[in-house]
C-alpha positions as CSV (number, residue, x, y, z in Angstrom):
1,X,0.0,0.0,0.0
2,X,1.2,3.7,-0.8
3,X,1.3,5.3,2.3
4,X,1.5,8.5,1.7
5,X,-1.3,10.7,-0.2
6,X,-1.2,13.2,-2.7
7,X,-4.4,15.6,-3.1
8,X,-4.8,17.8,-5.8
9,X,-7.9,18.5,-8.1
10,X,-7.9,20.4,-11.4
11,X,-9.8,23.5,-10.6
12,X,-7.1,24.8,-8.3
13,X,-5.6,25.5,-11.7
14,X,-7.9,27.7,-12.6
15,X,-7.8,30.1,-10.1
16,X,-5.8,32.9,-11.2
17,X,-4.9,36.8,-10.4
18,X,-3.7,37.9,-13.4
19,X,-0.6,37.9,-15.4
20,X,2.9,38.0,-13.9
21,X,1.3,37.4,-10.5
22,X,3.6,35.3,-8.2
23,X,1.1,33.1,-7.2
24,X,0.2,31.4,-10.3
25,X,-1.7,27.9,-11.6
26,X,2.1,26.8,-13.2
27,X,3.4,26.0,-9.7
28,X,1.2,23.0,-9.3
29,X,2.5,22.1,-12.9
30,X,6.2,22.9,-11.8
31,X,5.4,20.2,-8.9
32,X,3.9,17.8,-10.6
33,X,6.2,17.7,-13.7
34,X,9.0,17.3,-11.2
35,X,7.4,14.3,-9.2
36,X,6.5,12.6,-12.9
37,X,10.3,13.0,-14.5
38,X,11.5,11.7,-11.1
39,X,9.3,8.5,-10.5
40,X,7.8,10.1,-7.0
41,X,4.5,10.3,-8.3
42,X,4.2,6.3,-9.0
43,X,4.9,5.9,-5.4
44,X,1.8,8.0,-3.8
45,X,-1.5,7.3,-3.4
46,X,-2.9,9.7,-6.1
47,X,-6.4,11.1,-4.7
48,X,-8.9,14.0,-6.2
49,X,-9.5,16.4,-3.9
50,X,-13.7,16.5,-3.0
51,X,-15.5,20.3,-2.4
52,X,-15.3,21.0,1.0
53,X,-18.4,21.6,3.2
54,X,-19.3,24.5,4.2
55,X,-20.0,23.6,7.7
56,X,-16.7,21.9,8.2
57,X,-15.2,25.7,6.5
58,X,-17.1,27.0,9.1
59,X,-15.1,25.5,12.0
60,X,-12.2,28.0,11.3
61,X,-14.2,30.9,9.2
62,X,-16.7,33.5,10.0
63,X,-20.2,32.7,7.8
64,X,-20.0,36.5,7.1
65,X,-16.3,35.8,5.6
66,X,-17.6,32.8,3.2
67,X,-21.3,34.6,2.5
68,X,-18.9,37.3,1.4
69,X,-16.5,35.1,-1.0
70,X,-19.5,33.2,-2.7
71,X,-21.2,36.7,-2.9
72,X,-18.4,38.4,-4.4
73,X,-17.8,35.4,-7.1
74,X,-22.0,35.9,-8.2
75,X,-21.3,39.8,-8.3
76,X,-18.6,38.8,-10.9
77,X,-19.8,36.6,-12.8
78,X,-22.6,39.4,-13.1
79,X,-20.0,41.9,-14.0
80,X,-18.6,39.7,-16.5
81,X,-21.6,38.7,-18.5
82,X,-22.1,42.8,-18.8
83,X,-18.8,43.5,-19.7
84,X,-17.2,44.5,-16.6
85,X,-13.4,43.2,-15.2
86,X,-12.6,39.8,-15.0
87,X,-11.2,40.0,-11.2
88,X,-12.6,41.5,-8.1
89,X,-9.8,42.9,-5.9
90,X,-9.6,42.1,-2.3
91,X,-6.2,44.1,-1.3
92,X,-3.3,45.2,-3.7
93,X,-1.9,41.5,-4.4
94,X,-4.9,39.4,-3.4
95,X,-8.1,39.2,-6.1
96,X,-10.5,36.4,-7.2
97,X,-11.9,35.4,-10.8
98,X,-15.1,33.1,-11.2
99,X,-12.9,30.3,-10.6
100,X,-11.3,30.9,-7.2
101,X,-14.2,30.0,-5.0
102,X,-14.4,26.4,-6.4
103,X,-10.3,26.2,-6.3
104,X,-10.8,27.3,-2.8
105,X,-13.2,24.7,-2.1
106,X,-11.4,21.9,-3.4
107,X,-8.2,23.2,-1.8
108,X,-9.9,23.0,2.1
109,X,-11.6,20.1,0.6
110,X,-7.9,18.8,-0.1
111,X,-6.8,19.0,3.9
112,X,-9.9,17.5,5.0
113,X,-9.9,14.4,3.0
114,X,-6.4,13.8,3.6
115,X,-7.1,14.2,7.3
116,X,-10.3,11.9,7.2
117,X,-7.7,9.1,5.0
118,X,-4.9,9.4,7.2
119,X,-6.9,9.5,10.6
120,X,-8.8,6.4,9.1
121,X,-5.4,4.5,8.9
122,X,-5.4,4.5,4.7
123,X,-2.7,6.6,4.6
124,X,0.4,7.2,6.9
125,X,0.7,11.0,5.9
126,X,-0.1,13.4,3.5
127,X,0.7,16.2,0.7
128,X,-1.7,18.9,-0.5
129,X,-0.7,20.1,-3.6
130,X,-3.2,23.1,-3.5
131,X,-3.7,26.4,-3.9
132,X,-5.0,28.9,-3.3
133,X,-2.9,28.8,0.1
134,X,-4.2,29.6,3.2
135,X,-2.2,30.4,5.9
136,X,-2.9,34.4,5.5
137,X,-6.7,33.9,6.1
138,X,-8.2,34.9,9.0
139,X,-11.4,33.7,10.8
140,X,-13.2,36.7,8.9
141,X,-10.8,38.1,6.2
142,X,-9.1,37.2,2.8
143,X,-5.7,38.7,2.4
144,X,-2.0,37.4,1.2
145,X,-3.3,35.4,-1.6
146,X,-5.3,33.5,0.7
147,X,-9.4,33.1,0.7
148,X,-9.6,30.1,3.4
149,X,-7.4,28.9,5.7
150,X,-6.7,25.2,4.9
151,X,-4.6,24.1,7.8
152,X,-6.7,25.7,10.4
153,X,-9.8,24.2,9.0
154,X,-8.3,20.7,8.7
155,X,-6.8,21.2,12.0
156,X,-9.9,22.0,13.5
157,X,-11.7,19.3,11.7
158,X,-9.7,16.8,13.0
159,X,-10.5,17.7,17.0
160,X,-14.1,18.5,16.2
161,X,-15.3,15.8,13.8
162,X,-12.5,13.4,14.7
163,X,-12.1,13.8,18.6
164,X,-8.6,14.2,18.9
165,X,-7.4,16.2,22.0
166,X,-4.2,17.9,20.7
167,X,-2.9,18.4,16.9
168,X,0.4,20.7,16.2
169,X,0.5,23.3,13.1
170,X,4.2,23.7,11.7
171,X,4.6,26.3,9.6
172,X,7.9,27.3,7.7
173,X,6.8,30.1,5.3
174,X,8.9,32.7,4.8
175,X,5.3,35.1,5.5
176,X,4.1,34.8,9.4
177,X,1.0,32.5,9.1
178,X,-0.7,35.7,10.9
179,X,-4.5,33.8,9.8
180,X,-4.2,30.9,11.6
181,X,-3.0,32.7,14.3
182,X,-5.9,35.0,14.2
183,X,-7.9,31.3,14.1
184,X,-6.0,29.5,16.9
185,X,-4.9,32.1,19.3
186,X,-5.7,30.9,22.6
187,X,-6.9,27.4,21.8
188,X,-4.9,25.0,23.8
189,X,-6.1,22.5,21.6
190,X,-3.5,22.9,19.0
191,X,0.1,24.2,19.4
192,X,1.5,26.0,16.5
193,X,5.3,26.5,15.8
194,X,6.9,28.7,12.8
195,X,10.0,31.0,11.8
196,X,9.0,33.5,9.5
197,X,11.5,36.5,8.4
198,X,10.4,39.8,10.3
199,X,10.5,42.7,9.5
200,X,8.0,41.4,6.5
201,X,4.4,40.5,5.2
202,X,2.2,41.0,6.9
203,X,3.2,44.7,8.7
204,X,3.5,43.8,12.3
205,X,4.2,40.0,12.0
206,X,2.9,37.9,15.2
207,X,0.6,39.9,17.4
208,X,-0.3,37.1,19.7
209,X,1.5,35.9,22.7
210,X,-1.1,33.6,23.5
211,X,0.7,30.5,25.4
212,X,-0.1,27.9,22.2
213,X,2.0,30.2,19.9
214,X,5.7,29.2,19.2
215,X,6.8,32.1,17.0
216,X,10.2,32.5,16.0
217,X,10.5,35.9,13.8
218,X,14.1,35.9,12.0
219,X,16.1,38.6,10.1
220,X,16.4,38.9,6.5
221,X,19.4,36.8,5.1
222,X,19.2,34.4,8.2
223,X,20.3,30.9,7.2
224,X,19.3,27.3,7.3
225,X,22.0,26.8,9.8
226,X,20.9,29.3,12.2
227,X,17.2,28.2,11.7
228,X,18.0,24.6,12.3
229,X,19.0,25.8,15.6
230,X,15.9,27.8,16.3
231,X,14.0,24.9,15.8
232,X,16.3,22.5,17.6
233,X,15.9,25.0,20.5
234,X,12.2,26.0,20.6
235,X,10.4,24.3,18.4
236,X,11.1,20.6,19.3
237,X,11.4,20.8,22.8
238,X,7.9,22.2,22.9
239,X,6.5,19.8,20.3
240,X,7.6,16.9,22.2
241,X,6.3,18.2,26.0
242,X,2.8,18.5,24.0
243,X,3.0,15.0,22.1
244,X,0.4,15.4,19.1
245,X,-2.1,13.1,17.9
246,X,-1.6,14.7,14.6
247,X,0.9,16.9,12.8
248,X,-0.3,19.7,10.2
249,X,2.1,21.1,7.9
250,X,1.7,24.7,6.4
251,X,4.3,24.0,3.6
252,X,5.8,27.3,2.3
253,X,8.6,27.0,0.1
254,X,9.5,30.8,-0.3
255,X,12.6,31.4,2.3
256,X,14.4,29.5,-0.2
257,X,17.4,31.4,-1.3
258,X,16.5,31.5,-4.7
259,X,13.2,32.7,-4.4
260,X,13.0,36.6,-4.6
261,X,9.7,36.9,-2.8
262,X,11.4,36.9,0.7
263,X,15.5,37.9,1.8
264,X,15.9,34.6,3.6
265,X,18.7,31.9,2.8
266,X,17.3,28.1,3.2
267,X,18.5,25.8,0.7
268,X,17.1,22.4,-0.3
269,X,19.1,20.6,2.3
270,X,17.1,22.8,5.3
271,X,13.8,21.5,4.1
272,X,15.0,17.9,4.0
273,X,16.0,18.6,7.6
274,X,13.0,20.3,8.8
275,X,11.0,17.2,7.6
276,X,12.9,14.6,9.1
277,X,12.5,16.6,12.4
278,X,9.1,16.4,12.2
279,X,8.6,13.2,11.0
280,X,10.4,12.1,13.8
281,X,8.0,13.9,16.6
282,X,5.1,12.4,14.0
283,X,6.7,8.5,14.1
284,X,6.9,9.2,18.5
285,X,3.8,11.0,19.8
286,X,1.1,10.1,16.5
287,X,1.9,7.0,14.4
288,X,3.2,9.0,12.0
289,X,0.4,11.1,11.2
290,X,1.1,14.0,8.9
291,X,-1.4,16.4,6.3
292,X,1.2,18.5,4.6
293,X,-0.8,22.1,2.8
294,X,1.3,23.9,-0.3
295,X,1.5,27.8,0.8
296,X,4.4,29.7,-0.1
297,X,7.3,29.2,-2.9
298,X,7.4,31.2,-6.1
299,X,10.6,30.2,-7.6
300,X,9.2,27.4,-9.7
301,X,12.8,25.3,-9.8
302,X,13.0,25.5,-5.9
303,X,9.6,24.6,-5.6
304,X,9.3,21.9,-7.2
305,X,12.6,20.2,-6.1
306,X,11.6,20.9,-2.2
307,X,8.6,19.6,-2.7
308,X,9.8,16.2,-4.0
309,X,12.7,16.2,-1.4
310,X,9.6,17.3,1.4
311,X,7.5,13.8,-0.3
312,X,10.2,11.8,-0.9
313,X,10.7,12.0,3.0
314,X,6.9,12.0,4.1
315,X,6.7,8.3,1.6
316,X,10.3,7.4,2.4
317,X,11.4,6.6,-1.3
């Protein structure tokens, strides 16, 4: 059995926010070329991912916040059939076409069914290979790309449909995941760990110092070597006292040192590491038990060879 999943669906293609934009439909083809040319893809369970429910959204969002997304895609399609723009703008870098609410969808929909396969015993772990990402969405706001937050809906899903007690969040963007924050603050229910370089997106970085947070903000041009020690320092240590029953990745790929969007200096070899450290806390505290989410990385070369290094870890091939 392939023990490790990989969730993707075809409309999160089709979300788009116009030309040149960093965060474009090519990066899930940048992935998946690279896991087809390197025989990665033949070892994972290859799964579609299904529309999310609203109801399970709804564990992490506002109903305001999704009445407002599903309202703004009719008023464009409206717009569109009369002429009008082809994108409705939520902040400077962040806009929606008649296609991102269903790539939205199936992107949550992606974390949910990877949680329900892997908490079910089908599948070891998991990888998302989503977008639009998430980790920038806030219980009632779209910003940073990001229209639902598909880590902390998964992650809530798993305590509230699935009854676990504790689940962790790891998140190694180069961007502070400032919406799951907003989302998690103050629930002791899930512990959630990340470096992110600071000053940066989003102005102000953390604003929490609510006792589940592990924050580590980090200078521009900061290493891998210095942030393997960060985490070695702060982040395991803590992960280990609070022994998950599930591990959630928010898996940005954009600190890479090739990747303009941020000034941060990881190479390939710091991903690889990063995985295997938390792998390791997985294999102790949680049999394992891993849903990786795509946020960040807008180099398409770095992406796509961390994110075979990230799965060929996760499936151990």
């Amino acid at each position: 059995m392939n023990k490790t999943g990989y969730f993707t669906h075809p409309d999160c293609k089709k979300h788009e926010m116009g030309a040149g934009h960093p965060e474009c439909p090519e990066r899930l083809d940048a992935i998946e070329d690279r896991l087809i040319a390197s025989g990665v893809k033949d070892a994972l369970a290859c799964r579609e991912a299904p529309i999310a429910p609203i109801a399970d959204i709804e564990l992490a969002h506002g109903r305001m916040h999704v009445a407002a997304l599903r309202g703004l895609t009719d008023g464009l399609r409206e717009d569109i059939a009369a002429g009008g723009p082809s994108h409705a703008q939520i902040d400077p870098d962040t806009s929606l076409n008649v296609h991102t609410w269903d790539a939205a969808l199936r992107a949550a929909g992606a974390a949910l069914a990877a949680t329900d396969a892997v908490l079910a015993g089908e599948l070891e772990n998991a990888f998302c290979a989503i977008r639009p990402p998430g980790h920038h969405a806030g219980r009632d706001q779209a910003m940073g790309f990001c229209f639902l937050n598909n880590v902390a809906i998964a992650a809530r899903y798993a305590l509230e449909r699935h009854g676990l007690k504790r689940v962790a969040i790891v998140d190694f963007d180069v961007h502070h995941g400032n919406g799951t924050e907003n989302i998690i603050a103050g629930d002791q229910r899930i512990l959630m760990v990340g470096f992110f370089q600071h000053p940066f997106y989003p102005v102000g970085g953390a604003r929490s110092q609510a006792s589940n947070l592990v924050n580590l903000p980090v200078p521009a041009y900061t290493k891998g070597a210095q942030v393997r020690e960060l985490i070695a320092e702060h982040w395991l240590p803590r992960l280990e006292a609070y022994r998950p029953e599930m591990i959630f990745i928010s898996a940005g790929f954009d600190a890479h040192r090739e990747d303009e969007m941020g000034q941060m200096g990881l190479v390939d070899a710091d991903y690889a590491w990063i995985t295997k450290r938390v792998r390791e806390v997985a294999k102790r505290h949680c049999q394992g038990r891993i849903v990786s989410c795509l946020e960040g990385g807008y180099n398409l070369d770095a992406l796509a060879r961390c994110v075979e290094i990230h799965i060929r870890l996760l499936a151990d091939v």
